[in-house]
N, C-alpha and C positions, 0 to 999 in steps of 0.2 A: 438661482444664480448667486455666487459668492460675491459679496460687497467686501469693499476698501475704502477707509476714509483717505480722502486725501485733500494736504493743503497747499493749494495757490496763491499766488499773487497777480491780479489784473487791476487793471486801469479802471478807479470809480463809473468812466462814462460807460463802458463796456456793463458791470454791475447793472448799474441802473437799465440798460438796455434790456440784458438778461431776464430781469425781475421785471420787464413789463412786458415781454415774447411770453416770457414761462406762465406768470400769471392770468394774460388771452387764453394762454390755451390750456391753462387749469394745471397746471405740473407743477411741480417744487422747483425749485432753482437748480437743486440736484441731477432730478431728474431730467430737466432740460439738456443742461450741460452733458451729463451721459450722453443725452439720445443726439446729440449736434457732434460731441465728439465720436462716435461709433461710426455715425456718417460719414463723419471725415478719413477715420482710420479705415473703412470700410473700402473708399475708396484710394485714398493710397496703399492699400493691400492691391489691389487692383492695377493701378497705374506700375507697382512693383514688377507684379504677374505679367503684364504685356509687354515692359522693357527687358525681362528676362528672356519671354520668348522671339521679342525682335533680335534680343542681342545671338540668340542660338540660329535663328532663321536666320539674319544679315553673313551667316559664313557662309563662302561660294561651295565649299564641300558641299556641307549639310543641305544647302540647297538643288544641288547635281543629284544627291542622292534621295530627296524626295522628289524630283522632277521623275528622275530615271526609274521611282517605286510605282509612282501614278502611271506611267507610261508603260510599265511590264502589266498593274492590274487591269490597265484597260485592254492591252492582249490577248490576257489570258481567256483560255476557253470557258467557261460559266455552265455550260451545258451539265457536264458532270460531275461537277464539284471541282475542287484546286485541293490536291494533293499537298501537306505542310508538309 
């Protein structure tokens, strides 16, 4: 994995907190921060992904037409295969 240095500014209480998590659990201060930030980004990817597809699923179209898609495969005949 490619690294980047990069510099911040945080609040000393925040530091000192940092530097006594990361060093419990054996990690550099770096490496903490990586692994909490990746967390975080990880999950606002996330939260991103589901407000995208509520905002695509909340149109009444889009939803008639997956209503009306589910409703023809349950129709259809299965026996012989479905013709594309």
């Amino acid at each position: 994995m490619n690294t980047q240095k990069v510099a911040i500014t945080m609040p000393e209480d925040l530091i000192k907190d940092i530097d006594l998590i990361s060093k419990t659990k054996g990690l550099s201060r770096s490496r903490y921060i990586a692994s909490a930030l990746g967390a975080k980004v990880a999950d606002a990817k996330k939260g991103l992904l589901k407000e995208a597809y509520d905002r695509v699923f909340s149109d009444e179209k889009i939803q008639r037409e997956q209503t009306d898609a589910a409703k023809w495969f349950e129709g259809a005949d299965s026996e012989g295969g479905q013709e594309w």
